[in-house]
Backbone as numpy.savetxt, mean C-alpha at the origin, in Angstrom:
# Nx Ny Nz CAx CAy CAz Cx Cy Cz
-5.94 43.64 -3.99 -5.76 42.70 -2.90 -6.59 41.43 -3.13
-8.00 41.59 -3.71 -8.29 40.79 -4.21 -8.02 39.73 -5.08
-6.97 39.94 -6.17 -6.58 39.06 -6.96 -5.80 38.44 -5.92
-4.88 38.93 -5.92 -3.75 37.98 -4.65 -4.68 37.15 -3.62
-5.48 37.15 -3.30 -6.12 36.23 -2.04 -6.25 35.04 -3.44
-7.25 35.31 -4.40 -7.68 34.29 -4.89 -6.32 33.75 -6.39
-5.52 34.00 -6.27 -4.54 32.96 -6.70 -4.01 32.66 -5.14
-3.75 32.99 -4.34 -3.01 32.46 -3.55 -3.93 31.04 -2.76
-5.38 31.30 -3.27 -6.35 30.17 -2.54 -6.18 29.10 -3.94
-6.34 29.97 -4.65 -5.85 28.62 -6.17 -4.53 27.80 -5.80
-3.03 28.57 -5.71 -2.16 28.08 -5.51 -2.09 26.80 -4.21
-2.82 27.42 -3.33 -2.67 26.23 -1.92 -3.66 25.32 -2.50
-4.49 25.52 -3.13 -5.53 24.33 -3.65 -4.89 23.39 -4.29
-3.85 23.72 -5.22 -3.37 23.07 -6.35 -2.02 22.31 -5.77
-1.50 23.35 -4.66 -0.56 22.80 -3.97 -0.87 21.28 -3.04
-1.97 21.30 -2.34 -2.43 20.41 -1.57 -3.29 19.44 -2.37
-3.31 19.76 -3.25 -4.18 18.64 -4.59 -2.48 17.22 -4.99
-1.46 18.60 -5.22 -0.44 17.85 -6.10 0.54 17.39 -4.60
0.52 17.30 -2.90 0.98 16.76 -2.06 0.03 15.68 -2.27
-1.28 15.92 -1.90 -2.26 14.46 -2.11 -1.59 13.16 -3.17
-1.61 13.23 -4.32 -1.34 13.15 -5.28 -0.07 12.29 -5.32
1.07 12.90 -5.07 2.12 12.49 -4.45 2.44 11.43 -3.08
1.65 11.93 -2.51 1.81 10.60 -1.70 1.23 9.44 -1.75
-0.06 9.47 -2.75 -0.64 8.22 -2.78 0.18 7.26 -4.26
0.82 8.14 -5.06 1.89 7.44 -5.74 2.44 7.12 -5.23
3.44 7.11 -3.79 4.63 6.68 -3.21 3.85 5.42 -2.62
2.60 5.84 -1.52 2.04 4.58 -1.38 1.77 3.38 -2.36
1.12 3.81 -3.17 1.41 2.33 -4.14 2.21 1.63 -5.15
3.16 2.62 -5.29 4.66 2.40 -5.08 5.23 1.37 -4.58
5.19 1.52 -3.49 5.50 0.43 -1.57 4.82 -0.48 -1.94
3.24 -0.82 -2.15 2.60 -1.20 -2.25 2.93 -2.20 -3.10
3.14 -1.86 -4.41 3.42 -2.79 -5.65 4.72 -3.85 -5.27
6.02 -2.97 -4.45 6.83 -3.35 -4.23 6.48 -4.87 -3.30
6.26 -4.39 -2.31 5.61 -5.72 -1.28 4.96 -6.72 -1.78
3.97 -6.23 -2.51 3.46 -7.52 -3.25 4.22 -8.47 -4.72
5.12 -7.42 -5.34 5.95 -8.13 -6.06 7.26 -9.03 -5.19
7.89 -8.42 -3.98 8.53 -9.46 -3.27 7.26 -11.10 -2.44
6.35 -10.99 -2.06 5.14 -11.71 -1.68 5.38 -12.65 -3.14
5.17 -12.61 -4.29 4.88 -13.00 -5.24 6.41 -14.00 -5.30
7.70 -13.18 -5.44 8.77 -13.96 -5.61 9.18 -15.17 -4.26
8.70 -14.25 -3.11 8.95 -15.33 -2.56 8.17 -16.71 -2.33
7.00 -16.54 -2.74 5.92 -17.73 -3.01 6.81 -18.64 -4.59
7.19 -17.86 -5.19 7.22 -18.85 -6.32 9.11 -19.52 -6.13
10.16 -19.36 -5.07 11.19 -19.11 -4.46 11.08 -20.87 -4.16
12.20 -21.49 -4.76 12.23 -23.28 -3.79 12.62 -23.10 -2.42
13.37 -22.44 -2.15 13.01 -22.54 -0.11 12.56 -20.88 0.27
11.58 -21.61 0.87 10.74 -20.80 1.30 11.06 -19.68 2.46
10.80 -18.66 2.42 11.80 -17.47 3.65 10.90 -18.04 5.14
11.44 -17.63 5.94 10.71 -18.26 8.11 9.87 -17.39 7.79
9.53 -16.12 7.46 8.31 -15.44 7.27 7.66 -16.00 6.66
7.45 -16.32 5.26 6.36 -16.81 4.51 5.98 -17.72 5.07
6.39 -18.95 5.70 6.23 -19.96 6.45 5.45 -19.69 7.82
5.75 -18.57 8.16 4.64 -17.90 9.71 3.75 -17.76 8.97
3.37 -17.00 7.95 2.28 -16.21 7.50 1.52 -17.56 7.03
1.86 -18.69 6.34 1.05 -19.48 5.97 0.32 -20.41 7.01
0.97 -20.12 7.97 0.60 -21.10 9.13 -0.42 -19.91 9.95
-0.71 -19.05 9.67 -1.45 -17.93 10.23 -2.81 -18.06 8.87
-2.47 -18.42 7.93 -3.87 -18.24 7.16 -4.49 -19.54 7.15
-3.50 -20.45 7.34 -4.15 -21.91 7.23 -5.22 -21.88 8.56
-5.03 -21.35 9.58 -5.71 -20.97 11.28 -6.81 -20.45 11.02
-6.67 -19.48 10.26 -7.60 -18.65 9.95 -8.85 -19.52 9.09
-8.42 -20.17 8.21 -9.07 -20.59 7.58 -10.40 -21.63 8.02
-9.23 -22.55 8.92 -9.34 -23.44 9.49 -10.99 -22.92 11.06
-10.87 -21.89 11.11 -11.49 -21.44 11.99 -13.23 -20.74 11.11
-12.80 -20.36 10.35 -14.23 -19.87 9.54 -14.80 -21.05 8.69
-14.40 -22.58 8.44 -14.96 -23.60 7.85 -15.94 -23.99 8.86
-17.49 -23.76 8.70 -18.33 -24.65 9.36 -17.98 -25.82 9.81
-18.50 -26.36 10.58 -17.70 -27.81 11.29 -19.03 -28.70 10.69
């Protein structure tokens, strides 16, 4: 009975090692994806209404942390 507990604590170990694992590939996955569209649409001659919000949101930003 003993052996069986401890593969079966190996198996869920290895199991929940290789779900971990797996999802943080998918995350940066997504990840890469988003920032390779970010990238095309910056280098894009008309510019998408999003990129155009977002720049007007960092220029604010910016604009707000420059010492006066």
């Amino acid at each position: 009975m003993s052996d069986l507990t401890g593969y079966g604590l190996l198996g869920l170990c290895i199991g929940f090692l290789w779900g971990i694992g797996c999802s943080l590939a998918i995350l940066y996955s997504i990840y890469l994806g988003g920032y390779r569209k970010g990238v095309e649409d910056s280098l894009a001659d008309v510019k998408p209404r999003r990129f155009g919000e977002a720049m007007k949101k960092i220029r604010s930003r910016r604009k707000e942390k420059q010492p006066s």
